[in-house]
Biopython code that builds the backbone (N, CA, C, O; Angstrom):
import numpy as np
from Bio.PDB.StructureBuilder import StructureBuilder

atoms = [
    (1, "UNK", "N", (-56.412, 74.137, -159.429)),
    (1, "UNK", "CA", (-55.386, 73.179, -159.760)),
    (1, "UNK", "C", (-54.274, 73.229, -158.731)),
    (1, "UNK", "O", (-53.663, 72.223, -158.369)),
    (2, "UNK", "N", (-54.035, 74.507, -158.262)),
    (2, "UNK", "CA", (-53.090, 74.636, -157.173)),
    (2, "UNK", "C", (-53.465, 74.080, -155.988)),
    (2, "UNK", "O", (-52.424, 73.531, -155.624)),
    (3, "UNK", "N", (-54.254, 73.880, -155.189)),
    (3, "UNK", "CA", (-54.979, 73.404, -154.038)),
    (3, "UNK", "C", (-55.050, 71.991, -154.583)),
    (3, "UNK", "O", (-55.081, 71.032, -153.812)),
    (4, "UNK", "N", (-55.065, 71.900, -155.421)),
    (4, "UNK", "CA", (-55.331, 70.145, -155.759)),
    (4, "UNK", "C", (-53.911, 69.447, -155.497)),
    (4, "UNK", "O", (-53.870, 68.474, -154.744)),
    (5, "UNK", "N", (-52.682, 69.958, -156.142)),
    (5, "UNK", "CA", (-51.426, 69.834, -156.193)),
    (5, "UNK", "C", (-50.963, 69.451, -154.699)),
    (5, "UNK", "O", (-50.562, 68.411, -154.177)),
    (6, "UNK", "N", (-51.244, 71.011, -154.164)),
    (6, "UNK", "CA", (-51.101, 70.923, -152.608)),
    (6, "UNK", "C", (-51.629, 69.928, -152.247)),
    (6, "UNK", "O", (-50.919, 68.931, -152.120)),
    (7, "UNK", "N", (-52.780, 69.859, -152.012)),
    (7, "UNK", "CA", (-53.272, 68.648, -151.530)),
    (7, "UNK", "C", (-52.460, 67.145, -151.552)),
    (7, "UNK", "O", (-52.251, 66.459, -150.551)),
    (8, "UNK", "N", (-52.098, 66.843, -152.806)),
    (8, "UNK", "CA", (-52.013, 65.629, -153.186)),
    (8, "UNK", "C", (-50.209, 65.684, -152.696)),
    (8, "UNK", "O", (-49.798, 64.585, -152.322)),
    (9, "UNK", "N", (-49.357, 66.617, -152.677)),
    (9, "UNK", "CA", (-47.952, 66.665, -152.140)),
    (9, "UNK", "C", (-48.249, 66.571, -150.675)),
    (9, "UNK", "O", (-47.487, 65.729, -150.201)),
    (10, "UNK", "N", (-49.073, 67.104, -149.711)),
    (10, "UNK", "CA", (-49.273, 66.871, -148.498)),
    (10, "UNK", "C", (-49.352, 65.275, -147.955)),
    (10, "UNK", "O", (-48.573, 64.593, -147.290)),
    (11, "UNK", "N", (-50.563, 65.032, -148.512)),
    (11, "UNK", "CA", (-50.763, 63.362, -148.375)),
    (11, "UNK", "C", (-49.784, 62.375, -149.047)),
    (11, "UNK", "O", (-49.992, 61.197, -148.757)),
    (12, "UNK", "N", (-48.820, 62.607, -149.835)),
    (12, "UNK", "CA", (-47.606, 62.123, -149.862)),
    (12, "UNK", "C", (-46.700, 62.226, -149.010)),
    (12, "UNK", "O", (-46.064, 61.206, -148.746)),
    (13, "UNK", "N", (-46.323, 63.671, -148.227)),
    (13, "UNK", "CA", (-45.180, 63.780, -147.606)),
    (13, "UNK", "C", (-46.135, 63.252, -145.774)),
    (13, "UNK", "O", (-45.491, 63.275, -144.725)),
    (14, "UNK", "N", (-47.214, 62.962, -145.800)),
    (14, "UNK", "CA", (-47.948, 62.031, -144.572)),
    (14, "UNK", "C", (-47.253, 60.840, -144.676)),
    (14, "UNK", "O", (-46.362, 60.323, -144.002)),
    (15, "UNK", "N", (-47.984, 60.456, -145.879)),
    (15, "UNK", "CA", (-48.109, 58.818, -146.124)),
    (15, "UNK", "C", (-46.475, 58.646, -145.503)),
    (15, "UNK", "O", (-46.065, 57.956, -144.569)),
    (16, "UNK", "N", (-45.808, 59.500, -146.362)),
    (16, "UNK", "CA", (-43.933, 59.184, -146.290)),
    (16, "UNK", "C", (-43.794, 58.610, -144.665)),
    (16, "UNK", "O", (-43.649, 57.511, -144.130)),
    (17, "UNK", "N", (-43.922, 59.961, -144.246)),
    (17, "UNK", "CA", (-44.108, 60.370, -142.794)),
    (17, "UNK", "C", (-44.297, 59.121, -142.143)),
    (17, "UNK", "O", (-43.310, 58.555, -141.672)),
    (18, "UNK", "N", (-45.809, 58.438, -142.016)),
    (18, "UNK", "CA", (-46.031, 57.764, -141.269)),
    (18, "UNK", "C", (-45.526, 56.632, -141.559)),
    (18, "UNK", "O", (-45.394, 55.960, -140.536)),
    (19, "UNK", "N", (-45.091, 55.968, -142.726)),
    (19, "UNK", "CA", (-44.356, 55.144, -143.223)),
    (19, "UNK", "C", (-43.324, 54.653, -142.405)),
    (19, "UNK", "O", (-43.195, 53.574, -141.826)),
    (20, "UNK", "N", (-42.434, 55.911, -142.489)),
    (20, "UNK", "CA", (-41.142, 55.884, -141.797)),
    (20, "UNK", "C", (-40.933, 55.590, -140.421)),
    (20, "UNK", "O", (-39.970, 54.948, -140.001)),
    (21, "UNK", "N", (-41.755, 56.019, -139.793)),
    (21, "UNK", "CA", (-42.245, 56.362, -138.450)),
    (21, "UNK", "C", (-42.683, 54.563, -138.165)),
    (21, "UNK", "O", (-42.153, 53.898, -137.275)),
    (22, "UNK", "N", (-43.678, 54.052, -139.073)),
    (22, "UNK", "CA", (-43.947, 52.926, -138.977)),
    (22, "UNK", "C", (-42.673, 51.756, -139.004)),
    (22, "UNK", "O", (-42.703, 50.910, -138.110)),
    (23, "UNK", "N", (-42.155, 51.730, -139.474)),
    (23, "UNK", "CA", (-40.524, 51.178, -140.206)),
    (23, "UNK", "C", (-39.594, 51.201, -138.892)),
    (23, "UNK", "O", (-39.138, 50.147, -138.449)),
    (24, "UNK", "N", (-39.315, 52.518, -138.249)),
    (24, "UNK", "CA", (-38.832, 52.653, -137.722)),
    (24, "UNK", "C", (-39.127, 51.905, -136.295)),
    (24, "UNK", "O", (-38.322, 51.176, -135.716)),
    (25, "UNK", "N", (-40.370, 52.215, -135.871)),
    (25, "UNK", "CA", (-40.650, 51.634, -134.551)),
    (25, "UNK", "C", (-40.960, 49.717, -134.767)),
    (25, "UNK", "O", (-41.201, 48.931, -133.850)),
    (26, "UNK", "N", (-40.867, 49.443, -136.010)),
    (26, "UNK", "CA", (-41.140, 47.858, -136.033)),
    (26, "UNK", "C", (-40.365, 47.123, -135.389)),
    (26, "UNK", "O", (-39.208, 47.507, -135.218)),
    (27, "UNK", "N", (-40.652, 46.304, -135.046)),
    (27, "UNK", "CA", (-38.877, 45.092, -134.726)),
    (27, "UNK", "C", (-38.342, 43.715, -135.420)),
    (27, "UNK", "O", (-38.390, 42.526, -135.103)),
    (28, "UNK", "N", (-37.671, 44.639, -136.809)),
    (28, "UNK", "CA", (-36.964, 44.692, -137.505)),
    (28, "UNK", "C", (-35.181, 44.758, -137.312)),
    (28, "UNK", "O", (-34.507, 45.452, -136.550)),
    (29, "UNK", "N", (-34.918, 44.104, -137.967)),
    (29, "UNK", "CA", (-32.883, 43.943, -137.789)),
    (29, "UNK", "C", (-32.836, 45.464, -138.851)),
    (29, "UNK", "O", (-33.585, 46.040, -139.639)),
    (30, "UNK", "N", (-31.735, 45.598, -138.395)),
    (30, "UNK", "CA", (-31.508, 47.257, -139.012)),
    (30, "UNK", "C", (-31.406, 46.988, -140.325)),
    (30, "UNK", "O", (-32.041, 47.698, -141.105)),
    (31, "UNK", "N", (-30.537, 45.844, -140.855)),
    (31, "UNK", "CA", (-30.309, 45.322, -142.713)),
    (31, "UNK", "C", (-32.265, 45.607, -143.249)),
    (31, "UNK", "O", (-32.796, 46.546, -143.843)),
    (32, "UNK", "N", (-32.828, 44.322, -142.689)),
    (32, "UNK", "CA", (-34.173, 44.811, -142.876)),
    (32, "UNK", "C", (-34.923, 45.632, -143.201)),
    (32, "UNK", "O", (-35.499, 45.785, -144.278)),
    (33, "UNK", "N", (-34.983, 46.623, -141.627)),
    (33, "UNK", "CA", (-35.356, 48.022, -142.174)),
    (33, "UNK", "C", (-34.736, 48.831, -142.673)),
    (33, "UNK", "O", (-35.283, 49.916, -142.472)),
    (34, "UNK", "N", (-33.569, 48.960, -143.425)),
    (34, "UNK", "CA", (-33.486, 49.806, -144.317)),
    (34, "UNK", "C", (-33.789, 49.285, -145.244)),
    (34, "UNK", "O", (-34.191, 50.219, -145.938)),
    (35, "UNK", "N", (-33.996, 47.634, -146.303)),
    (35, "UNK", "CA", (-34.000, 47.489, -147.169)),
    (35, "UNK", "C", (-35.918, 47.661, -146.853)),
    (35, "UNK", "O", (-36.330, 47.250, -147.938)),
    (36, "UNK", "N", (-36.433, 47.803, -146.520)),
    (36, "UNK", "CA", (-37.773, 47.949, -146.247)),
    (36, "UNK", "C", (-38.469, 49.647, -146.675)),
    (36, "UNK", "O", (-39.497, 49.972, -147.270)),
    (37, "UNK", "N", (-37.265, 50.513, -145.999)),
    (37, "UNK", "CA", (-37.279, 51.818, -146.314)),
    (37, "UNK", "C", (-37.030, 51.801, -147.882)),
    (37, "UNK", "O", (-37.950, 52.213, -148.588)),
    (38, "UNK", "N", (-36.280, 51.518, -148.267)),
    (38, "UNK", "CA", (-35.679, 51.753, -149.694)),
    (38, "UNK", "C", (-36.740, 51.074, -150.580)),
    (38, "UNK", "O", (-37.180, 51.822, -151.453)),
    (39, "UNK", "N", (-37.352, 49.587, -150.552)),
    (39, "UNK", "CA", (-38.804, 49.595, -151.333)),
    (39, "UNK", "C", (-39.131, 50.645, -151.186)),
    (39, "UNK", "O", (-38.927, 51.540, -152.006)),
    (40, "UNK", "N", (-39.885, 50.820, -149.790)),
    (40, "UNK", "CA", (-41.177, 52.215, -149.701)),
    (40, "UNK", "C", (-40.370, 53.427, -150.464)),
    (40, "UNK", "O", (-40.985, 53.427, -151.530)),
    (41, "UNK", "N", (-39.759, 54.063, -150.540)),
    (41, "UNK", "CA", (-38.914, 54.869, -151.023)),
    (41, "UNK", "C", (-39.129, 55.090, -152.593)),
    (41, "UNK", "O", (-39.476, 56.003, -153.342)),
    (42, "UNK", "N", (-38.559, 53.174, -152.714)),
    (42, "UNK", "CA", (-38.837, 53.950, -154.572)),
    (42, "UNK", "C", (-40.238, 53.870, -154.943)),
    (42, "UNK", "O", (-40.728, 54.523, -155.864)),
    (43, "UNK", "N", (-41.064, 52.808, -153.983)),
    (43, "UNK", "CA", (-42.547, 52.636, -154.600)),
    (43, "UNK", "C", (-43.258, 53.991, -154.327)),
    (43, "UNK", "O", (-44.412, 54.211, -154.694)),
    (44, "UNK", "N", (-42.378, 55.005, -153.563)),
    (44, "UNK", "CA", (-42.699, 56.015, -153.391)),
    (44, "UNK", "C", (-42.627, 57.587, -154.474)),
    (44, "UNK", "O", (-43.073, 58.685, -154.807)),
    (45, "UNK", "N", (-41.795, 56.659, -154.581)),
    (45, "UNK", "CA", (-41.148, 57.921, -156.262)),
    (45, "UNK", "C", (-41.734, 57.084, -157.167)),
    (45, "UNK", "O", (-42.338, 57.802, -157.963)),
    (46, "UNK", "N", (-41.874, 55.856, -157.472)),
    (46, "UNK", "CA", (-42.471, 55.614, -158.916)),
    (46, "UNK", "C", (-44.310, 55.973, -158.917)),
    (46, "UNK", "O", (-45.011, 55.836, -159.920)),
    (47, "UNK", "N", (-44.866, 56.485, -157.434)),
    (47, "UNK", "CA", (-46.573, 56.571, -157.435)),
    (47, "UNK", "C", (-46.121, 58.130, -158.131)),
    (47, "UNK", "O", (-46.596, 58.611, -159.161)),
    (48, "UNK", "N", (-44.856, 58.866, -157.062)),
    (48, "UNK", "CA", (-44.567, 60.401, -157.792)),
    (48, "UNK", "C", (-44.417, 60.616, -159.069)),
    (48, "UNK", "O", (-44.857, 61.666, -159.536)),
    (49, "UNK", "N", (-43.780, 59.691, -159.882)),
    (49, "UNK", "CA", (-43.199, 60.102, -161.182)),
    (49, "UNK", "C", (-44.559, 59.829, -162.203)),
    (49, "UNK", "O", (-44.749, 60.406, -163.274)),
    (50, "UNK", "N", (-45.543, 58.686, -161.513)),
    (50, "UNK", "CA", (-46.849, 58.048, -162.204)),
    (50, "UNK", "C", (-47.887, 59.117, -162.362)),
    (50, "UNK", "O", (-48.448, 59.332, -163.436)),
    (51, "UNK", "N", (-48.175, 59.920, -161.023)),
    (51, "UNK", "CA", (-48.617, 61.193, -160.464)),
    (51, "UNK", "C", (-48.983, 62.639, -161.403)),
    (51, "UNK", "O", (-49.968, 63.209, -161.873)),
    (52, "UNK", "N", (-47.135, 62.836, -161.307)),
    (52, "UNK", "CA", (-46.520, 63.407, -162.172)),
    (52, "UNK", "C", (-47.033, 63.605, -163.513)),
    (52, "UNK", "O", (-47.429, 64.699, -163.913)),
    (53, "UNK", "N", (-47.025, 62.380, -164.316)),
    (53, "UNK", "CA", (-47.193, 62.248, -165.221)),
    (53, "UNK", "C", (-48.651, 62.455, -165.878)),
    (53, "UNK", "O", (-48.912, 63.120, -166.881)),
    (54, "UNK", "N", (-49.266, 61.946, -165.312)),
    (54, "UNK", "CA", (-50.741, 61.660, -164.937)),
    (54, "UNK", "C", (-51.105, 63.272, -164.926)),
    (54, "UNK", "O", (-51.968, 63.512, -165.771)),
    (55, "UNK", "N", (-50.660, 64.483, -164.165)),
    (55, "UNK", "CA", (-50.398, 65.515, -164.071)),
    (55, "UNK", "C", (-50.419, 65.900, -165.419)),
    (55, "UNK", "O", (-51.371, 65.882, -166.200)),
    (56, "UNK", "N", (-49.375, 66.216, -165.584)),
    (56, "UNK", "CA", (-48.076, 66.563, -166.996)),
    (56, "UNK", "C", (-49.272, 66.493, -168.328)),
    (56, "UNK", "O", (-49.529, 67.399, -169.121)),
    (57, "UNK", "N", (-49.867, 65.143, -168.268)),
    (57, "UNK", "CA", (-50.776, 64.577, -169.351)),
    (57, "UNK", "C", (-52.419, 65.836, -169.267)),
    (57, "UNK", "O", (-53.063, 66.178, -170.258)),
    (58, "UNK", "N", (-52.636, 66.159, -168.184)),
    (58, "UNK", "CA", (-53.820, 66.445, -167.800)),
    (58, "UNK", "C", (-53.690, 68.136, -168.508)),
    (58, "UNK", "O", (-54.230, 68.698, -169.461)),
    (59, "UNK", "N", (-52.674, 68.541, -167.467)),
    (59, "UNK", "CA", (-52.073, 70.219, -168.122)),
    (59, "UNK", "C", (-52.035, 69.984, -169.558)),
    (59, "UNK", "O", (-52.616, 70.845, -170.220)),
    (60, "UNK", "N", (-51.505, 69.048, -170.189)),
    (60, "UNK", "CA", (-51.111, 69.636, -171.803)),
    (60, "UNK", "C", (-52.815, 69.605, -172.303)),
    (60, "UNK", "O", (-53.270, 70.569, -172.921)),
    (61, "UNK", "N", (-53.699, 68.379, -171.960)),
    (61, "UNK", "CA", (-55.054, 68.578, -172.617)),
    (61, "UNK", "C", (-55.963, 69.303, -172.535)),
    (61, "UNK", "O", (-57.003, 69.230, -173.191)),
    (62, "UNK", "N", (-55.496, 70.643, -171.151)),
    (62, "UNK", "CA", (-56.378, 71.424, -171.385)),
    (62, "UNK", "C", (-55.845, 72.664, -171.586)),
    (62, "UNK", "O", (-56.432, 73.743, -171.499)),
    (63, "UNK", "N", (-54.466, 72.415, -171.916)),
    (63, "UNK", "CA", (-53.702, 73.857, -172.440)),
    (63, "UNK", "C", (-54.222, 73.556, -174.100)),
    (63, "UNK", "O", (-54.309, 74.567, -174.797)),
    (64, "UNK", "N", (-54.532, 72.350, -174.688)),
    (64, "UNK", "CA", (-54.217, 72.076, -175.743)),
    (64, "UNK", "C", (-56.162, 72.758, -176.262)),
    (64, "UNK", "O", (-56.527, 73.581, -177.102)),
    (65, "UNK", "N", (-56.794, 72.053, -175.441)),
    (65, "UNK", "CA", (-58.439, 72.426, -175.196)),
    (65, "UNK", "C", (-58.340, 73.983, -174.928)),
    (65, "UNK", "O", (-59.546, 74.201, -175.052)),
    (66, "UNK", "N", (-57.945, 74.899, -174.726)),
    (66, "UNK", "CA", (-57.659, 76.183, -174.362)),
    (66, "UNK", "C", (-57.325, 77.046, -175.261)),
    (66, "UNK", "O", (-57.621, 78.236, -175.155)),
    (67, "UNK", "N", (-56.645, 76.535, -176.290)),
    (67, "UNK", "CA", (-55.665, 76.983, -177.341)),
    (67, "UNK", "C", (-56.950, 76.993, -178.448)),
    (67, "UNK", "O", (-57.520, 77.974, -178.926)),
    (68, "UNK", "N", (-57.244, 75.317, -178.724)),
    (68, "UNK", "CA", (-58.252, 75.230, -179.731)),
    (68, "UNK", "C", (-59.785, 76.283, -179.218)),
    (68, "UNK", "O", (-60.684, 76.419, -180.048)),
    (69, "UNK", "N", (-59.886, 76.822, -178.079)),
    (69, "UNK", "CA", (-61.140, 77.417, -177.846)),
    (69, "UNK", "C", (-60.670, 78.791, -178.442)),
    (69, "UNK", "O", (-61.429, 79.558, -179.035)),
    (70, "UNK", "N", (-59.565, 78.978, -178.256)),
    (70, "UNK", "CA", (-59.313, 80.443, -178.325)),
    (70, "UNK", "C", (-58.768, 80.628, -179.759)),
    (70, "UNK", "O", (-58.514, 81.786, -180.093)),
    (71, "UNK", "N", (-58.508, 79.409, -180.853)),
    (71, "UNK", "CA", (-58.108, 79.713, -182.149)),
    (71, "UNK", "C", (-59.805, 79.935, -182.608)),
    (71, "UNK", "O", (-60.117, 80.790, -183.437)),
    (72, "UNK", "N", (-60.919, 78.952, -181.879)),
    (72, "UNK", "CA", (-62.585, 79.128, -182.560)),
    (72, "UNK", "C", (-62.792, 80.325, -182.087)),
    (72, "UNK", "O", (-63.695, 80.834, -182.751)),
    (73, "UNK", "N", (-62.402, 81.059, -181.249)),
    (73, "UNK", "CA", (-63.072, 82.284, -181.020)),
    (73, "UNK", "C", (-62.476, 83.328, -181.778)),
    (73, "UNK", "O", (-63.229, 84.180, -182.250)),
    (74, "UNK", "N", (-60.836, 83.436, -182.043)),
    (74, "UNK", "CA", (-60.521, 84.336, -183.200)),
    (74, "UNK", "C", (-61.303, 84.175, -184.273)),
    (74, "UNK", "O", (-62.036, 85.100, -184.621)),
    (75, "UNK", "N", (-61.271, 82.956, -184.978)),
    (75, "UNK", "CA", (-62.013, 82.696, -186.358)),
    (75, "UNK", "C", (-62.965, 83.228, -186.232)),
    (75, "UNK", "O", (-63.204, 83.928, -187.216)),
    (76, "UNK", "N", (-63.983, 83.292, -185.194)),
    (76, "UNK", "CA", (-65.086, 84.017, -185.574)),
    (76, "UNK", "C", (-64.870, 85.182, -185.694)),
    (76, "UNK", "O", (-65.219, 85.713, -186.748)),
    (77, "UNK", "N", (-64.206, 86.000, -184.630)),
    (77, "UNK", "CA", (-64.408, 87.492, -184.867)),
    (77, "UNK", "C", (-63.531, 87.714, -185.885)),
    (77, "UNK", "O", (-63.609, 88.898, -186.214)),
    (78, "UNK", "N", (-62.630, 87.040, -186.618)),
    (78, "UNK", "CA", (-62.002, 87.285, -188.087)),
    (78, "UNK", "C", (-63.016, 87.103, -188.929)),
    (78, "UNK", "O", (-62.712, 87.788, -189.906)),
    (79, "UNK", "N", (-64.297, 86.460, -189.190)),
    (79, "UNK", "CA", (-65.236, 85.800, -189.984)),
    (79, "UNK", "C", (-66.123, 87.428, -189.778)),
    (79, "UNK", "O", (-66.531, 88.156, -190.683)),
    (80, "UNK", "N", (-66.216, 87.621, -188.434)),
    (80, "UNK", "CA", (-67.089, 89.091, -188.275)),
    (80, "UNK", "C", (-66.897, 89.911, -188.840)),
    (80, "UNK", "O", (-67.696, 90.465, -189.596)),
    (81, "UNK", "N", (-65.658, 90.250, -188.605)),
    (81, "UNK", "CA", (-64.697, 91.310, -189.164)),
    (81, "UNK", "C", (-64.812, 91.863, -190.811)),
    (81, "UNK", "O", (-64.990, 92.971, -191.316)),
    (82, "UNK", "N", (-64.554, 90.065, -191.515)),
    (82, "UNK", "CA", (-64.900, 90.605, -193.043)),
    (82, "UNK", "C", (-65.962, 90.484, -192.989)),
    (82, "UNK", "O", (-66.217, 91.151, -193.992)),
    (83, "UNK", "N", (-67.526, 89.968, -192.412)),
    (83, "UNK", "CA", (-68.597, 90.486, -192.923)),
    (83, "UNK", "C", (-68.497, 91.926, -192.664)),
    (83, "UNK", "O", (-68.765, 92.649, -193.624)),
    (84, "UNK", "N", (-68.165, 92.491, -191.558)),
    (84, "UNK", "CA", (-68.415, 93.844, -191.396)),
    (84, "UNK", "C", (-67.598, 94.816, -192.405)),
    (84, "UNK", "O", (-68.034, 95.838, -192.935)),
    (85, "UNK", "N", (-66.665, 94.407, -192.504)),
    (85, "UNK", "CA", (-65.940, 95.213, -193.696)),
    (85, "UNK", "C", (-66.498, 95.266, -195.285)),
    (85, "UNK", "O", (-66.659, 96.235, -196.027)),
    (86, "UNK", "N", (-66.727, 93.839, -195.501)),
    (86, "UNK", "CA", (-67.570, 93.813, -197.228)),
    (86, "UNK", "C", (-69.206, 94.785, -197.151)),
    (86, "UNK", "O", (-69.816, 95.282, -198.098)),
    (87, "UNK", "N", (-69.618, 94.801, -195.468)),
    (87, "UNK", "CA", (-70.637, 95.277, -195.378)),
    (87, "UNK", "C", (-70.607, 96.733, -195.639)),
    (87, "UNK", "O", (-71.473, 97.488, -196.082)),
    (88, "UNK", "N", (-69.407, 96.930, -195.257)),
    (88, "UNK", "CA", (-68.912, 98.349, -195.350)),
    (88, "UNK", "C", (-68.945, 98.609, -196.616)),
    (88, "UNK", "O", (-69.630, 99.524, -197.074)),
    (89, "UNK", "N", (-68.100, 97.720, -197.435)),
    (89, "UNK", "CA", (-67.964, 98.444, -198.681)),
    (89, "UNK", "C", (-68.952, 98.162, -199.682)),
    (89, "UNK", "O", (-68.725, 98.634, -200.795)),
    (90, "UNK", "N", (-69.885, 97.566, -199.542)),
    (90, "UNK", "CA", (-71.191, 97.835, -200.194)),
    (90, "UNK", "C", (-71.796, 98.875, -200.048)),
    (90, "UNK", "O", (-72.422, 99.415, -200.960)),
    (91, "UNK", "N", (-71.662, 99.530, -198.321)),
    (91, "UNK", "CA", (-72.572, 100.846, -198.680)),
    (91, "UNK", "C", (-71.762, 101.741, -199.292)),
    (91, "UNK", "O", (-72.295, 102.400, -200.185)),
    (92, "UNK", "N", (-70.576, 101.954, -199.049)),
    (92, "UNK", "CA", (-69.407, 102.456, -199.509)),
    (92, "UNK", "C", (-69.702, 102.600, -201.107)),
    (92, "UNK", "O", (-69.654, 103.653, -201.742)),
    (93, "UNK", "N", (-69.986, 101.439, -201.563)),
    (93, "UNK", "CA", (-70.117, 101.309, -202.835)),
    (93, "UNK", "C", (-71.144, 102.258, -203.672)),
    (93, "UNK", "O", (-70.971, 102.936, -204.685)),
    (94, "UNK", "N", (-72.730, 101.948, -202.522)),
    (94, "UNK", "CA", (-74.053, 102.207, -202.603)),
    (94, "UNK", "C", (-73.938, 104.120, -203.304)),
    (94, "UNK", "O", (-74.229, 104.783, -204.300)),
    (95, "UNK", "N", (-73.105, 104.297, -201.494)),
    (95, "UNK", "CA", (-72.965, 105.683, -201.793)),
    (95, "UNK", "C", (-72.179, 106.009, -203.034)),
    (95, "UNK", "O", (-72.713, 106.768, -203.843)),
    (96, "UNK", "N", (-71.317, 105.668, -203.217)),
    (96, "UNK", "CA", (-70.383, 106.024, -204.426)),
    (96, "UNK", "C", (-71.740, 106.367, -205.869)),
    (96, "UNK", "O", (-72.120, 107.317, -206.553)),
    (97, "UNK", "N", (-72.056, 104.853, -205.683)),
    (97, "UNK", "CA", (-73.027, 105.523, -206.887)),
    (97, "UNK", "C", (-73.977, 105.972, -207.312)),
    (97, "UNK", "O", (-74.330, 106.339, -208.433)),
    (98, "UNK", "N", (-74.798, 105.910, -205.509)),
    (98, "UNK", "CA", (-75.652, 107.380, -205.505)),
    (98, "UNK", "C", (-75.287, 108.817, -205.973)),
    (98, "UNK", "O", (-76.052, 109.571, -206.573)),
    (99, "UNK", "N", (-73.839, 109.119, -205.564)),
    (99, "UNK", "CA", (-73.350, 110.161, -205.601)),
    (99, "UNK", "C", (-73.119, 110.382, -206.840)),
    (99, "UNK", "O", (-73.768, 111.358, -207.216)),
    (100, "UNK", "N", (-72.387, 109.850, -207.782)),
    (100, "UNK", "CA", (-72.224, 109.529, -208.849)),
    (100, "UNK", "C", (-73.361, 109.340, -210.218)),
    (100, "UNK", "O", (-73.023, 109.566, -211.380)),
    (101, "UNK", "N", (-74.473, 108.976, -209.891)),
    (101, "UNK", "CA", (-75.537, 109.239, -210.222)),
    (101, "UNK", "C", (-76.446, 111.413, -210.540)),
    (101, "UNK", "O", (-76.833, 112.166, -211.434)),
    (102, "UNK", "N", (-76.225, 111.303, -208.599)),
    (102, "UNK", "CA", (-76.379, 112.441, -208.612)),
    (102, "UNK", "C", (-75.803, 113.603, -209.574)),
    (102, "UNK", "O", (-76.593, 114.127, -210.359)),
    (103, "UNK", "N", (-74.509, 114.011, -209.547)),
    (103, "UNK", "CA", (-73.260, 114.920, -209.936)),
    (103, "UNK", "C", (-73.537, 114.613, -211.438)),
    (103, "UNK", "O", (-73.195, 115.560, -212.148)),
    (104, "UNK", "N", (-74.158, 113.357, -212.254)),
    (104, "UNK", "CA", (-74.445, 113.404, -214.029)),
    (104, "UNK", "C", (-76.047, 113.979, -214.135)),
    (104, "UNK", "O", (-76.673, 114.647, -214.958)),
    (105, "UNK", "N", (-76.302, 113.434, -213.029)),
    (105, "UNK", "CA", (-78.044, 114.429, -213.236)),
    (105, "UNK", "C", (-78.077, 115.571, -212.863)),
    (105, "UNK", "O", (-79.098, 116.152, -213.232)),
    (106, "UNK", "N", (-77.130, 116.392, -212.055)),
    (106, "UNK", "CA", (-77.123, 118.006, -211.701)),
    (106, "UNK", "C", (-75.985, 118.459, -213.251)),
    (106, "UNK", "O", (-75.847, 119.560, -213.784)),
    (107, "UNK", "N", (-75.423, 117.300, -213.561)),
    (107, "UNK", "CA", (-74.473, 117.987, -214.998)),
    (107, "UNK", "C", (-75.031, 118.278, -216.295)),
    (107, "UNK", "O", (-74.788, 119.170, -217.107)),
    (108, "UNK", "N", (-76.260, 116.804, -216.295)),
    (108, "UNK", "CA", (-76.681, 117.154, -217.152)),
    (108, "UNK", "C", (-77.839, 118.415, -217.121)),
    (108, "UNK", "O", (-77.970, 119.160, -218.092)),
    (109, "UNK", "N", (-78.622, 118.551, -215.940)),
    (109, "UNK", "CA", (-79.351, 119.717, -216.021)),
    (109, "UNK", "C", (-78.952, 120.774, -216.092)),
    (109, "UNK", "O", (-79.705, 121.589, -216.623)),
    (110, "UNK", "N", (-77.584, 121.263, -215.595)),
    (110, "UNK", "CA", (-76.994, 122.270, -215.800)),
    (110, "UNK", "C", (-76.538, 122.445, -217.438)),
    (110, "UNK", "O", (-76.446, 123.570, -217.929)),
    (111, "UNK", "N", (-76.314, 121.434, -218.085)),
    (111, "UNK", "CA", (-75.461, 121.463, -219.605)),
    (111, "UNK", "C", (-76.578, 121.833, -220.368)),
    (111, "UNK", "O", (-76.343, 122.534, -221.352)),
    (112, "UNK", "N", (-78.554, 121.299, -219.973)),
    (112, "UNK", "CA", (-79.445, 121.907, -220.773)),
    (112, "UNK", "C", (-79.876, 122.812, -220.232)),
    (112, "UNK", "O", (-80.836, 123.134, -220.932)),
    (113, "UNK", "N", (-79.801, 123.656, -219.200)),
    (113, "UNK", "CA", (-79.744, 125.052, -219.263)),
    (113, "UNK", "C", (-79.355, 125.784, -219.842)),
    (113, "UNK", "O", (-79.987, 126.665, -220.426)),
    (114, "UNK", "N", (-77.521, 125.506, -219.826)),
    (114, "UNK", "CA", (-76.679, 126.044, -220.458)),
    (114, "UNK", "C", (-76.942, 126.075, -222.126)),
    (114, "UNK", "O", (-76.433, 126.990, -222.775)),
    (115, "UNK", "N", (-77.563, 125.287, -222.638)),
    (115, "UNK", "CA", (-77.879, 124.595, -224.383)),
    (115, "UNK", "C", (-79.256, 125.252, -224.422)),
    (115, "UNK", "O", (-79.616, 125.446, -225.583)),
    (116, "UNK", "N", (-80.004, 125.594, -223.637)),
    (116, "UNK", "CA", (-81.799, 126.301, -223.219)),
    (116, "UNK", "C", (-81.461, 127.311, -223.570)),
    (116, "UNK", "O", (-81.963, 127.725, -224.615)),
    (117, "UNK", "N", (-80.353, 128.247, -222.780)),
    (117, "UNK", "CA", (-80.217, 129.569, -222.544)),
    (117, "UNK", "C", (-79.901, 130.251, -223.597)),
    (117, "UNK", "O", (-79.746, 131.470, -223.520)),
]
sb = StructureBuilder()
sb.init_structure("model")
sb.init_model(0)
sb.init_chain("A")
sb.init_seg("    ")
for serial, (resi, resn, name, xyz) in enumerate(atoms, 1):
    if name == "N":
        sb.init_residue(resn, " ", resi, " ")
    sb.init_atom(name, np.array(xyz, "f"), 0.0, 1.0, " ", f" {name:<3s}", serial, name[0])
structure = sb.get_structure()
């Protein structure tokens, strides 16, 4: 985008350039060429300000395209995130009541020992 910029300010400050240069060497009454300069001048700032704009418009749609890529790419890894976490706490869970399982079947074998003995 920078080289493009450049570019396009170069061949403006030419065009200017040779413009002037052109203007100048014509033979033209001086009233003339300056009112000749002063068209080229502003038709020169209104291609800049058009440019510009044209610019201005281009940057916001792909800051705006940039933004929306990078809000879809959070969402997903937020979307990842709680699968991986609920995933978590299912085994989380799993274990809990494996364990839990376990510790009433070693209680209860121990309580009919204890009731055996």
């Amino acid at each position: 985008m920078k080289d493009q910029t450049k570019v396009i300010a170069a061949l403006l400050v030419g065009a200017a350039a040779g413009a002037a240069i052109g203007l100048l060497l014509a033979p033209e009454s001086g009233s003339e060429l300056r009112e000749d300069i002063a068209d080229y001048v502003n038709d020169l700032i209104e291609k800049t300000k058009d440019k510009a704009q044209i610019t201005a418009d281009d940057l916001k749609e792909y800051s705006t395209s940039l933004v929306d890529k990078a809000k879809t790419k959070l969402n997903g890894v937020v979307s990842s995130a709680n699968e991986y976490k609920e995933d978590a706490e299912d085994a989380a869970s799993d274990v809990y009541g494996a364990a839990k399982s376990k510790v009433k079947g070693t209680a209860s074998e121990v309580n009919d020992s204890i009731q055996g003995a």
